[in-house]
N, CA, C and O atoms as a CHARMM CRD file, in Angstrom:
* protein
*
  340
    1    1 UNK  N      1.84300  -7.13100 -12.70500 PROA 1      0.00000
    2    1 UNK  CA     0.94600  -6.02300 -12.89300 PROA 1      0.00000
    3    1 UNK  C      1.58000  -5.04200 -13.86700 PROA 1      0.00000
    4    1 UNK  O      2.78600  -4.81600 -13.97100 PROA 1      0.00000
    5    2 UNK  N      0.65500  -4.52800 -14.51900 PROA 2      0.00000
    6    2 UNK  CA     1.10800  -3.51900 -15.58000 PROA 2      0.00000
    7    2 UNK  C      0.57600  -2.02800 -15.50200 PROA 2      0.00000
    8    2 UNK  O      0.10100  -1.59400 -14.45300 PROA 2      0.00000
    9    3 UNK  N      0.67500  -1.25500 -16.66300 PROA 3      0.00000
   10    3 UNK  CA     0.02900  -0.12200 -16.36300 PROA 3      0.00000
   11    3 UNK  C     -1.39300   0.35500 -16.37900 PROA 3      0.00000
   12    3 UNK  O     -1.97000   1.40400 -16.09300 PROA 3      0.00000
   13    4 UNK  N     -1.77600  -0.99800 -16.89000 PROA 4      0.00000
   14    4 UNK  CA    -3.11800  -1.28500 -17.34100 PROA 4      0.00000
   15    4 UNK  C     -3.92100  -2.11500 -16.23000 PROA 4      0.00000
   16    4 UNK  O     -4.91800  -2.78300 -16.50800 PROA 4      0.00000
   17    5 UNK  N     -3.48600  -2.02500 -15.19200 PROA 5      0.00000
   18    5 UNK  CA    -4.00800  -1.98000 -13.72400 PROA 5      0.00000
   19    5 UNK  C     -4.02500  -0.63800 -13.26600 PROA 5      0.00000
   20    5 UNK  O     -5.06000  -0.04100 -12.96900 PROA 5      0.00000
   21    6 UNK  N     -2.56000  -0.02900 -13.19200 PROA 6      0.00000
   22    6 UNK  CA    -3.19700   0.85700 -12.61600 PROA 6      0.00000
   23    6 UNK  C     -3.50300   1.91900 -12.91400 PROA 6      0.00000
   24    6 UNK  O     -3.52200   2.93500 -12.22000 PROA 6      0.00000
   25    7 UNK  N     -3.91900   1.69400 -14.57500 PROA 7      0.00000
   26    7 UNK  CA    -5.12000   2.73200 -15.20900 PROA 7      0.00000
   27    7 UNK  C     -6.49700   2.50100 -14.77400 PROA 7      0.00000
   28    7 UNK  O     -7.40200   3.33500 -14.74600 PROA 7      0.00000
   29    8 UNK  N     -6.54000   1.40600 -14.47700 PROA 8      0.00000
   30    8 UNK  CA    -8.07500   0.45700 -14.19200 PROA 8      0.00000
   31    8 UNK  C     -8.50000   1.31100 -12.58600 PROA 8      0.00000
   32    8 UNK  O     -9.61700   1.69700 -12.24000 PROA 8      0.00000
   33    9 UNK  N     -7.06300   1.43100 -11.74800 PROA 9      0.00000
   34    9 UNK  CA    -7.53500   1.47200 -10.54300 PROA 9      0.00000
   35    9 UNK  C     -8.16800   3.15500 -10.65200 PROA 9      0.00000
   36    9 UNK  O     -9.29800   3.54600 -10.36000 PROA 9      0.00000
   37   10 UNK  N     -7.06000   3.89900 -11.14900 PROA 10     0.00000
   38   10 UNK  CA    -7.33800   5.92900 -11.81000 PROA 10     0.00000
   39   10 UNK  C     -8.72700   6.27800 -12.01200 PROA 10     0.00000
   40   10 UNK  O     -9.37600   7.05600 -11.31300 PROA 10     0.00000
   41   11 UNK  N     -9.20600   5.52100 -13.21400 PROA 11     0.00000
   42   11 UNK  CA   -10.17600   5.84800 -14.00200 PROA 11     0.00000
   43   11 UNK  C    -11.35000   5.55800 -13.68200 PROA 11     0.00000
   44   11 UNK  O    -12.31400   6.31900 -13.76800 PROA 11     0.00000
   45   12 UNK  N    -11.35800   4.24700 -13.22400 PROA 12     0.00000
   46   12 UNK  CA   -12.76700   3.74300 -12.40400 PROA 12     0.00000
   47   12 UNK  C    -13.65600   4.77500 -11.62600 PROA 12     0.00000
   48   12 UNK  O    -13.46100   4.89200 -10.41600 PROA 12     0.00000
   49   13 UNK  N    -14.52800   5.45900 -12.18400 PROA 13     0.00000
   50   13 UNK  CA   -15.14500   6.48700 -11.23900 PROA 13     0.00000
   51   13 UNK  C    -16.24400   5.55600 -10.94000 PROA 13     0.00000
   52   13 UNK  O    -17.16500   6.20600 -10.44600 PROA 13     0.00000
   53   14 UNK  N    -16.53900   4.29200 -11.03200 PROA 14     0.00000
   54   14 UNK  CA   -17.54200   3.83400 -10.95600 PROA 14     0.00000
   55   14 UNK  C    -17.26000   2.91000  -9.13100 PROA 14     0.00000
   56   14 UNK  O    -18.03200   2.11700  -8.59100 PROA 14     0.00000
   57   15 UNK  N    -16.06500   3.35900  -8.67100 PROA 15     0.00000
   58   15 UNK  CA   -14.91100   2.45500  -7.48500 PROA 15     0.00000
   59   15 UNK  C    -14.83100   3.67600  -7.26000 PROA 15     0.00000
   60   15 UNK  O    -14.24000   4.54800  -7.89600 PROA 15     0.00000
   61   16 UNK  N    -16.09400   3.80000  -5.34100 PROA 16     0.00000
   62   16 UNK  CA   -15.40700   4.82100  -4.48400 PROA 16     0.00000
   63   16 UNK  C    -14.37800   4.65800  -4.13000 PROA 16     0.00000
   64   16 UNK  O    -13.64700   5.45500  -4.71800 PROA 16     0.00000
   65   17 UNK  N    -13.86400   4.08100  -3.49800 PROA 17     0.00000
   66   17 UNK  CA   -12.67400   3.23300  -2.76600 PROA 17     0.00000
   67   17 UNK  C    -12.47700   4.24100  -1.72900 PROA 17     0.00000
   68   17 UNK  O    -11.47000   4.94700  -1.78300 PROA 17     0.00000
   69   18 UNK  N    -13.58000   4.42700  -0.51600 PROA 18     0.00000
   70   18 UNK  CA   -14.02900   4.88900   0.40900 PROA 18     0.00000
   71   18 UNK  C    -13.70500   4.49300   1.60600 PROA 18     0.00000
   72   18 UNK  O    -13.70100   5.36400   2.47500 PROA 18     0.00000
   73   19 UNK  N    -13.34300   3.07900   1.99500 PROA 19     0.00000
   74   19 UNK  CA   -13.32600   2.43400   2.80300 PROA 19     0.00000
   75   19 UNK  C    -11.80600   3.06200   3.93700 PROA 19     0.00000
   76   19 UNK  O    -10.66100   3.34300   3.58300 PROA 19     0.00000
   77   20 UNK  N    -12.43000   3.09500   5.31000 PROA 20     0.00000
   78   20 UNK  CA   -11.39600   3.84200   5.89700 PROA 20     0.00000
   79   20 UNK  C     -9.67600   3.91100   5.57000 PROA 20     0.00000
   80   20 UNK  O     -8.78900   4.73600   5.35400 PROA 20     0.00000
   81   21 UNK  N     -9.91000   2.31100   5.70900 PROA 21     0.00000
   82   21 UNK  CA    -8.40800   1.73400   5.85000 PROA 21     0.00000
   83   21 UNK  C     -7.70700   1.69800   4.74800 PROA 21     0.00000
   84   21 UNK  O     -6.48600   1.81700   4.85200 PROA 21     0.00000
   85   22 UNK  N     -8.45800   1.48500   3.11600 PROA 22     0.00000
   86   22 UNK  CA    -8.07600   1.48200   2.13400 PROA 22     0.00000
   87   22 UNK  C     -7.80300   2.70900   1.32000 PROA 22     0.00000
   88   22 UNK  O     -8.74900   3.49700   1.30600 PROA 22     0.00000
   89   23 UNK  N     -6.54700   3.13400   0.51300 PROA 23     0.00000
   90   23 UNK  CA    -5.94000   4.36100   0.16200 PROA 23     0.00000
   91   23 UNK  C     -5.39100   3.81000  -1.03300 PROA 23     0.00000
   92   23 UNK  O     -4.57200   2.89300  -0.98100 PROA 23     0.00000
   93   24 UNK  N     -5.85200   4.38900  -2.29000 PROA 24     0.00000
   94   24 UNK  CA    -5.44600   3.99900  -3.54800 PROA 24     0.00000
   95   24 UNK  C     -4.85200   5.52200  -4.13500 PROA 24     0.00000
   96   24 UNK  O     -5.41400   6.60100  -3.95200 PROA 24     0.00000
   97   25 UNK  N     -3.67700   5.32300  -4.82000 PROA 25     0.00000
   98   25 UNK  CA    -2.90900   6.19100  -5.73300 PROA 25     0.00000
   99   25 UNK  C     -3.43900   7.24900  -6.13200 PROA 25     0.00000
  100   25 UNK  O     -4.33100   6.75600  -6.82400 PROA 25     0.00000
  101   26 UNK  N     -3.59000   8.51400  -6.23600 PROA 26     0.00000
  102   26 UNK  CA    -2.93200   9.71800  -5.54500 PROA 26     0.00000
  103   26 UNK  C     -3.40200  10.01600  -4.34600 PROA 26     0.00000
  104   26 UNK  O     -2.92100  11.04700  -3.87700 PROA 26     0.00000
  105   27 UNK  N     -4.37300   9.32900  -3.52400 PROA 27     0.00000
  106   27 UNK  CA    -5.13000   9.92600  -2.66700 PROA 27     0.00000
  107   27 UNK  C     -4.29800   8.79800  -1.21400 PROA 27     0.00000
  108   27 UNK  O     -5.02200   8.64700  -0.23000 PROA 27     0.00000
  109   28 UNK  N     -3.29500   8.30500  -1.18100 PROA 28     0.00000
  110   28 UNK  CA    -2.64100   8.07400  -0.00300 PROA 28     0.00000
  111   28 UNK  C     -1.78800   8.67100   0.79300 PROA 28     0.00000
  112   28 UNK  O     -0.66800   8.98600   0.38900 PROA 28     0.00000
  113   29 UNK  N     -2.33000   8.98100   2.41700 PROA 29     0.00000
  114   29 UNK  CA    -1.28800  10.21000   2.94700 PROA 29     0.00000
  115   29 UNK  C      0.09900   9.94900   3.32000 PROA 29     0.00000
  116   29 UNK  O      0.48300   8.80700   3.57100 PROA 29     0.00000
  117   30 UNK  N      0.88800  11.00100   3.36700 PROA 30     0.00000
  118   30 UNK  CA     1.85900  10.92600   2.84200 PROA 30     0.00000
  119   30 UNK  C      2.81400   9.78600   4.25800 PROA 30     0.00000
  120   30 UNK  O      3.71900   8.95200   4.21800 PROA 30     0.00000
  121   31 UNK  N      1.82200  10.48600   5.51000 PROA 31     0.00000
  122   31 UNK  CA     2.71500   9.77500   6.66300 PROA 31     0.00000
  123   31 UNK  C      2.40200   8.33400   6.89100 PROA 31     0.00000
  124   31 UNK  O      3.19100   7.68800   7.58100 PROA 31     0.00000
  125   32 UNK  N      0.95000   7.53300   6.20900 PROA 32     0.00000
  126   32 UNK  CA     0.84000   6.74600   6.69900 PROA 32     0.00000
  127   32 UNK  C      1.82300   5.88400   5.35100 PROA 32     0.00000
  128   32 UNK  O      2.31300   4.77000   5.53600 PROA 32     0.00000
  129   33 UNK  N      1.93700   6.52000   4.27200 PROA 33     0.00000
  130   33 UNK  CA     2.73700   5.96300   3.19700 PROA 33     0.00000
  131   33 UNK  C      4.46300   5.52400   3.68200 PROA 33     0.00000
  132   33 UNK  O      5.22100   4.58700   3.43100 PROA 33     0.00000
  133   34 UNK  N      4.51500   6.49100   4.30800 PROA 34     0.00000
  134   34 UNK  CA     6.11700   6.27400   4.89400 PROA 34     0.00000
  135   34 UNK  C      6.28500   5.50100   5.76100 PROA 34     0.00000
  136   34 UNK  O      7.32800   4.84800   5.72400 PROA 34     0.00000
  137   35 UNK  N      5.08200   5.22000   7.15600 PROA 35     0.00000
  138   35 UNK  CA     5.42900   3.86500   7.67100 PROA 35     0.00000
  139   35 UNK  C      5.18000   2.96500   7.19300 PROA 35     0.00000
  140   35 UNK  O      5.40500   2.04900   7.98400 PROA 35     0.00000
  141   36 UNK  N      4.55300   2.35700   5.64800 PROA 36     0.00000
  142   36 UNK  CA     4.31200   1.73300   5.15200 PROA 36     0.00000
  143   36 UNK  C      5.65200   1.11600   4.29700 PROA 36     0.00000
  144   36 UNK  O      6.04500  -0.03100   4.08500 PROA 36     0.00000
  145   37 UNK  N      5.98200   2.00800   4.04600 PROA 37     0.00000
  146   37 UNK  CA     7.66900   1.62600   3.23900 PROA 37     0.00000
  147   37 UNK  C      8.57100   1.03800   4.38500 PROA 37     0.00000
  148   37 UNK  O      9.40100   0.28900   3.86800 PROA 37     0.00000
  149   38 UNK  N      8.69600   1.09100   5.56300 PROA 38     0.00000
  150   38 UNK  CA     9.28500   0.39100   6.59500 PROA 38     0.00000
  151   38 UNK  C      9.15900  -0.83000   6.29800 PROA 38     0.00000
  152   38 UNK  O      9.97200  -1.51500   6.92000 PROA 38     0.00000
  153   39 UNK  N      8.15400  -1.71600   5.26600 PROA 39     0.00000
  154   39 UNK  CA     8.67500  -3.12600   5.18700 PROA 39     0.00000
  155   39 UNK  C      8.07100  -3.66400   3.61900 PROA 39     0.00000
  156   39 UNK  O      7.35400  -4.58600   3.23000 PROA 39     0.00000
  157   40 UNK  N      8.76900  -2.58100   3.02500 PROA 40     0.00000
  158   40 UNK  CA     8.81300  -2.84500   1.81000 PROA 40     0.00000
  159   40 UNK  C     10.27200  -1.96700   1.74300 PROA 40     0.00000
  160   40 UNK  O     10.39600  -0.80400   1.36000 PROA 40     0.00000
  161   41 UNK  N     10.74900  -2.37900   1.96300 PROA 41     0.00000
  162   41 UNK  CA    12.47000  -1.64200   1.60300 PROA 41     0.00000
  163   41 UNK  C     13.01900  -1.73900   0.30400 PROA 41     0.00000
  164   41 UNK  O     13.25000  -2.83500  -0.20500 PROA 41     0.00000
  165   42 UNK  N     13.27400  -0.51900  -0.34700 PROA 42     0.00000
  166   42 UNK  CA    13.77900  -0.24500  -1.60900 PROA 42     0.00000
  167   42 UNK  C     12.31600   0.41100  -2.34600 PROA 42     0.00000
  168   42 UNK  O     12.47500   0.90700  -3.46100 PROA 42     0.00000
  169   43 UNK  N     11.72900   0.41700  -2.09800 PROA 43     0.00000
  170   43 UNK  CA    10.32800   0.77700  -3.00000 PROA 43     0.00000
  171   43 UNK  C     10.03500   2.66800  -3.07700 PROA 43     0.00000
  172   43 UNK  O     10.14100   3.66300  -2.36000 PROA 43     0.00000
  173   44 UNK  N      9.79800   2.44300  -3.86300 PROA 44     0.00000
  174   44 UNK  CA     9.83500   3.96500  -4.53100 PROA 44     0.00000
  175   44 UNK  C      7.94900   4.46900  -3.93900 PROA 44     0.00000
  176   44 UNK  O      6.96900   3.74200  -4.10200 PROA 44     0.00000
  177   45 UNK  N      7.93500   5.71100  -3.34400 PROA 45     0.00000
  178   45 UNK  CA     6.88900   6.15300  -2.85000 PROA 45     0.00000
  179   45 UNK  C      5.91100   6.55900  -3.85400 PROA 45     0.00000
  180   45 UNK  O      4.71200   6.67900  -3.59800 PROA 45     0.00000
  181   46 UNK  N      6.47200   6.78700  -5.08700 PROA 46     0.00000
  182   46 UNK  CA     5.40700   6.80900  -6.35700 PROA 46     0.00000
  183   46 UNK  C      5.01500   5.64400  -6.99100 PROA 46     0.00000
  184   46 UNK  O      4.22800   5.67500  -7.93700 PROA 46     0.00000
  185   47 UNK  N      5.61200   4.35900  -6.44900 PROA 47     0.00000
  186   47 UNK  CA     5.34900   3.13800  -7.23700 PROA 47     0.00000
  187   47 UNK  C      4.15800   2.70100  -6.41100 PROA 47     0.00000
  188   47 UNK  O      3.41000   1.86900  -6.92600 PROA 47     0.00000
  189   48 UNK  N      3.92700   3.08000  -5.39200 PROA 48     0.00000
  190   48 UNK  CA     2.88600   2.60100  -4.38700 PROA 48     0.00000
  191   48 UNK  C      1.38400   2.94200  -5.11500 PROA 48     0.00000
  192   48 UNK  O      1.07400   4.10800  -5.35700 PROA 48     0.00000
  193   49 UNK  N      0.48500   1.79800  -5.43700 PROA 49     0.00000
  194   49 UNK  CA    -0.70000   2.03800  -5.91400 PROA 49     0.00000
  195   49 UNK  C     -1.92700   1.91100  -4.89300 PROA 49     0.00000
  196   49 UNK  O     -2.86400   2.69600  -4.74500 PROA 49     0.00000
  197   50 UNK  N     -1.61400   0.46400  -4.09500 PROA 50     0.00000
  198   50 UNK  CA    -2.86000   0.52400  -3.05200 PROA 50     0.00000
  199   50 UNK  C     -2.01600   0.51000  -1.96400 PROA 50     0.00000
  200   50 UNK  O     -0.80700   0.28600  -2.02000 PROA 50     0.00000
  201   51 UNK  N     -2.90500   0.84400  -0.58900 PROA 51     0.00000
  202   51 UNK  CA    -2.13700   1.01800   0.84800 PROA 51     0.00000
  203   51 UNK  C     -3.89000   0.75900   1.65200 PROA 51     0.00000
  204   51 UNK  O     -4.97100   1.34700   1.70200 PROA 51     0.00000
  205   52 UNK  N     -3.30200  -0.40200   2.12500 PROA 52     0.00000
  206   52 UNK  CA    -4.13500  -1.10400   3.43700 PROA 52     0.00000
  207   52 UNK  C     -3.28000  -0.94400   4.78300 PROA 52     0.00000
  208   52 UNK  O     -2.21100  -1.47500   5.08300 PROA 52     0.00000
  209   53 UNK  N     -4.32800   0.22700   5.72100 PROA 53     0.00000
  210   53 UNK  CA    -3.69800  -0.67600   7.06000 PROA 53     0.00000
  211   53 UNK  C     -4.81600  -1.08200   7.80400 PROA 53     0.00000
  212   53 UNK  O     -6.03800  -1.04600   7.94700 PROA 53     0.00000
  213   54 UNK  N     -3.25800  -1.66800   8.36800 PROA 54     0.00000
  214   54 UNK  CA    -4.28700  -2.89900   9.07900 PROA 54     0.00000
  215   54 UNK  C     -3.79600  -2.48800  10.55800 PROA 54     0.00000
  216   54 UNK  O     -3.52400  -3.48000  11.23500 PROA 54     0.00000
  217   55 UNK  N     -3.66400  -1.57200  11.04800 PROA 55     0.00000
  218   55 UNK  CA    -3.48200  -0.95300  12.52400 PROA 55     0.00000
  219   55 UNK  C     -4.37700  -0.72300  13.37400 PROA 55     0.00000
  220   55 UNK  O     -5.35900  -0.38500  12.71300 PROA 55     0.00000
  221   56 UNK  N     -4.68900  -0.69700  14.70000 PROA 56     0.00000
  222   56 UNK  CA    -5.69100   0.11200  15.55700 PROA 56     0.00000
  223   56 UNK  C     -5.91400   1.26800  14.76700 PROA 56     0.00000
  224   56 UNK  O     -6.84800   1.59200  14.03400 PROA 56     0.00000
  225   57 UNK  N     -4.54600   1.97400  15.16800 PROA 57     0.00000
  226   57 UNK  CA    -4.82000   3.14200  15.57200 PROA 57     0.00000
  227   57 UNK  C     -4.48800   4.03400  14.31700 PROA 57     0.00000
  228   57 UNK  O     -4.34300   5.25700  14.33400 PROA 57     0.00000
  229   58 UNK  N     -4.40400   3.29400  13.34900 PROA 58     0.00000
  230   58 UNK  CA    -3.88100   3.90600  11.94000 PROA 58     0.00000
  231   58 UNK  C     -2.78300   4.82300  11.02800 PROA 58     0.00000
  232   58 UNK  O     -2.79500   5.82100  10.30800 PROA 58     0.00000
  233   59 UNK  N     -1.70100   3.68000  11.61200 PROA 59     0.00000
  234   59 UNK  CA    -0.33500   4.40100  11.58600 PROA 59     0.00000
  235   59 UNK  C     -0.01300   3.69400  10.73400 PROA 59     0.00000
  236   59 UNK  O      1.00600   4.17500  10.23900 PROA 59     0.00000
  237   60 UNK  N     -0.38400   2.47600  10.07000 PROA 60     0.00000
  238   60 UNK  CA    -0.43000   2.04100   9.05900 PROA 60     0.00000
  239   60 UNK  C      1.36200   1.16000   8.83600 PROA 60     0.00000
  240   60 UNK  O      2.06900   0.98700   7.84300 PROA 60     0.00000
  241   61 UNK  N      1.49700   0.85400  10.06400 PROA 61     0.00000
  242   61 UNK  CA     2.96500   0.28500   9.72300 PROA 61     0.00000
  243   61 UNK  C      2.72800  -1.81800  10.19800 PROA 61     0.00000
  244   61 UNK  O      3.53300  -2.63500  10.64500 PROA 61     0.00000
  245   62 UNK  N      1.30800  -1.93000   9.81000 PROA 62     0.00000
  246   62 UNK  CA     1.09400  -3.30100   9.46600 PROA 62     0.00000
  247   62 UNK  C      0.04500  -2.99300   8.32500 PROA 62     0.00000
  248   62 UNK  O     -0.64000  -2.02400   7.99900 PROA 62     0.00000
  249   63 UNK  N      0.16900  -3.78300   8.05000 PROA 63     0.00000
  250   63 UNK  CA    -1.01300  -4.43300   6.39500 PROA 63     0.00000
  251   63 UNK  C     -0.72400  -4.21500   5.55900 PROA 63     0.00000
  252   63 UNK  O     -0.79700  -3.42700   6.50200 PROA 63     0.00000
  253   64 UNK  N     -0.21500  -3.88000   4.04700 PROA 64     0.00000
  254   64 UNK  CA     0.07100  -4.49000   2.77900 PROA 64     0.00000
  255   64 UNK  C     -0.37000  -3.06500   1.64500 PROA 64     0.00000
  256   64 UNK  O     -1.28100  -2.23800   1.64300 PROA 64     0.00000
  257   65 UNK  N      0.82900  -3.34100   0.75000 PROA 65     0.00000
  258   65 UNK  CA     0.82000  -2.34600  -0.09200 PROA 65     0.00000
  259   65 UNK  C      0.64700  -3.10300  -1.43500 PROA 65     0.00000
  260   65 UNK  O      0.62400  -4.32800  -1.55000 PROA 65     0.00000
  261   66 UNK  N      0.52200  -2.15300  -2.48100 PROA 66     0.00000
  262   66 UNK  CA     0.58700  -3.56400  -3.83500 PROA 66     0.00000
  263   66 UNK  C      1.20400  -2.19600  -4.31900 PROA 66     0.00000
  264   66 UNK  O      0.81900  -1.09900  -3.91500 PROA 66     0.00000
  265   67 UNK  N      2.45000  -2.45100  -5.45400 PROA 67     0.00000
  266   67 UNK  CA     3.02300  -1.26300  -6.79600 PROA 67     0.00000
  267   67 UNK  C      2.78300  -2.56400  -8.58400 PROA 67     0.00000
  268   67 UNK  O      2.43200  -3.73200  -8.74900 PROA 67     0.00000
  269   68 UNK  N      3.10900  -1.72700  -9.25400 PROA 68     0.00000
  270   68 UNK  CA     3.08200  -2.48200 -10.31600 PROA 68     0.00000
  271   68 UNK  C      4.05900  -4.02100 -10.27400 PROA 68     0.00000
  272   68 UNK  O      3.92000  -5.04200 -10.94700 PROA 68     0.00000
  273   69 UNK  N      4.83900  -3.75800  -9.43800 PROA 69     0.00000
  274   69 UNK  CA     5.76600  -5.17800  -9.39800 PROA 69     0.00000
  275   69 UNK  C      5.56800  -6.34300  -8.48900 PROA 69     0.00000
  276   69 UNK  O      5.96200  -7.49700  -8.65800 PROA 69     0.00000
  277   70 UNK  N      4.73900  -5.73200  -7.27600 PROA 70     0.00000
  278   70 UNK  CA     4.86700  -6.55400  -6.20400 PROA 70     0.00000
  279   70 UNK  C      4.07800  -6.58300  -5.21900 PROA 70     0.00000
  280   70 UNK  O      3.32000  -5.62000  -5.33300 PROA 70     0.00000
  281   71 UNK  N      3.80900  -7.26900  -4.16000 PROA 71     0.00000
  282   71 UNK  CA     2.83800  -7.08900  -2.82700 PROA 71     0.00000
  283   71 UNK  C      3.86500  -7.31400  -1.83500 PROA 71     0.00000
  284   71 UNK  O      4.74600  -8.17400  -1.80100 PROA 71     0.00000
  285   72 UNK  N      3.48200  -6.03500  -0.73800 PROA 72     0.00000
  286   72 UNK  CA     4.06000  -6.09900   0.47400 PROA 72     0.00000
  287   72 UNK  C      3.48700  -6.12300   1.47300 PROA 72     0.00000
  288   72 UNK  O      2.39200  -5.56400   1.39900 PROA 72     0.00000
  289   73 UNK  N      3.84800  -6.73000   2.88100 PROA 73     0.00000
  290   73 UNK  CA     2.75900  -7.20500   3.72400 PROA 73     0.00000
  291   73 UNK  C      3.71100  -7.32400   5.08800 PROA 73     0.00000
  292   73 UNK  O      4.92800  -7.48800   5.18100 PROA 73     0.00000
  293   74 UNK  N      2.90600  -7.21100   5.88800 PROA 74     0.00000
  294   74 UNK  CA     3.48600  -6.68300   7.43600 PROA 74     0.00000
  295   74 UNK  C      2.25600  -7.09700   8.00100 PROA 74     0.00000
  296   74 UNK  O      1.18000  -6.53200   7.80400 PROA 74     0.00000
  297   75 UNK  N      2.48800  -8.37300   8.90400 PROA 75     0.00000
  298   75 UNK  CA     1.43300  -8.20300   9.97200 PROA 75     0.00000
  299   75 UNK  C      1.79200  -8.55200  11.15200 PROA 75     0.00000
  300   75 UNK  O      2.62600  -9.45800  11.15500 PROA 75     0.00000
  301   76 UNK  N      1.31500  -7.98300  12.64600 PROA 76     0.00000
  302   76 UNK  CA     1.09400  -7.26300  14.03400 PROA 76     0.00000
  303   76 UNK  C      1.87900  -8.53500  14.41400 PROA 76     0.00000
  304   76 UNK  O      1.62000  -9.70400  14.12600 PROA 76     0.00000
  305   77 UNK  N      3.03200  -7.96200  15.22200 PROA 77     0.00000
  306   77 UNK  CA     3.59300  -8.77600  16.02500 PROA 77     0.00000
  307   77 UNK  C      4.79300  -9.91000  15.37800 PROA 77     0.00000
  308   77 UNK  O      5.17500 -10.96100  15.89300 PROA 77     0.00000
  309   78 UNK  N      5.28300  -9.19300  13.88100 PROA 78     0.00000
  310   78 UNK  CA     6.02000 -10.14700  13.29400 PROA 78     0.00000
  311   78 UNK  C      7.09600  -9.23000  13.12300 PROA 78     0.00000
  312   78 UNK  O      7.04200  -8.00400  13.22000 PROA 78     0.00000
  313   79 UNK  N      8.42400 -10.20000  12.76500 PROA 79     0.00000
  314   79 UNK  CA     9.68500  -9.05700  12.49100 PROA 79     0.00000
  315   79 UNK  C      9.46800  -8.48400  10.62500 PROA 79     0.00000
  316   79 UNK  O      8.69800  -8.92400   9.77100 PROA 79     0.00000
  317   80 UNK  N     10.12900  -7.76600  10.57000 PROA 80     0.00000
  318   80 UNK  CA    10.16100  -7.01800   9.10100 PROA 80     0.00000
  319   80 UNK  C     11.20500  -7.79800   8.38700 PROA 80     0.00000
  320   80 UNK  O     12.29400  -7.32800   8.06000 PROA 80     0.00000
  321   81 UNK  N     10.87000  -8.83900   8.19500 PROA 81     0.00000
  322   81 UNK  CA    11.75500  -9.12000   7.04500 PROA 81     0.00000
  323   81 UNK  C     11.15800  -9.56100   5.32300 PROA 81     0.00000
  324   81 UNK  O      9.98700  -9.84000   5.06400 PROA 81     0.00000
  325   82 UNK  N     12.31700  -9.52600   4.30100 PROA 82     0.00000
  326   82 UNK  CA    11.52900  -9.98600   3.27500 PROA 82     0.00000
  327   82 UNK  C     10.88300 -11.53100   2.91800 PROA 82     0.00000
  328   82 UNK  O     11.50700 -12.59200   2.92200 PROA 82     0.00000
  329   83 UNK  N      9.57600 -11.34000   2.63800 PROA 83     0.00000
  330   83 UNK  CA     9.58100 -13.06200   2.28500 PROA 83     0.00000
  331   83 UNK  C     10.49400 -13.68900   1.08800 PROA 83     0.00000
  332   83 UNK  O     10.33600 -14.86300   0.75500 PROA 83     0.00000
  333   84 UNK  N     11.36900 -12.92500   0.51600 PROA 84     0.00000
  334   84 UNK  CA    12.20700 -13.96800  -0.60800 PROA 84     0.00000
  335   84 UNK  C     13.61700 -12.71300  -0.37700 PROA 84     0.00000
  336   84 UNK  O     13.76700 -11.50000  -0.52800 PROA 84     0.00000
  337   85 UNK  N     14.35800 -13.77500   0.02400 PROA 85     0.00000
  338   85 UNK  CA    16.05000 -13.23200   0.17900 PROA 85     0.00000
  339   85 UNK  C     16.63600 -13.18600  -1.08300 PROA 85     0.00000
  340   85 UNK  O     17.81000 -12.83500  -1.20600 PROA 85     0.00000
C-alpha cells in the first residue's frame, strides 16, 4: 500500500464509512486505537489507516487494522502472536 491509498481512503467524500465498528484515519478513537496496537506490536499510532473491531462490547482489542505496510488481525480467543517471526 502506498500513499495513494490512503489518499483514496481521505478524500472520498463520496465513502461515509459510517458503519459502527469501522474507523478510518483521522476519525479513530484514541482508546479503542491503543487496544488495537496490543497485537500489532511496533506500529506507530499515526500509521494506522483503518480500525475494525470485532468485539461485543467494543474495546476493540480483536479484529484488524490495515497501515500503509501491513494488515493486523486478532481474533477472540487466540494468543497475540505475530503471523511471520
Amino acid at each position: 500500500m502506498n500513499s495513494d491509498f490512503e489518499s483514496l481512503l481521505m478524500e472520498r467524500k463520496d465513502w461515509s464509512w459510517t458503519w459502527d465498528k469501522v474507523f478510518v484515519k483521522p476519525k479513530i478513537p484514541a482508546k479503542k486505537l491503543l487496544n488495537a496496537l496490543s497485537y500489532a506490536p511496533g506500529v506507530n499510532p499515526d500509521e494506522v489507516l483503518i480500525l475494525v473491531d470485532d468485539t461485543v462490547f467494543g474495546g476493540a482489542k480483536d479484529g484488524f487494522l490495515v497501515t500503509r505496510e501491513a494488515i493486523f488481525c486478532h481474533e477472540i480467543m487466540t494468543p497475540k502472536e505475530p503471523l511471520i517471526n
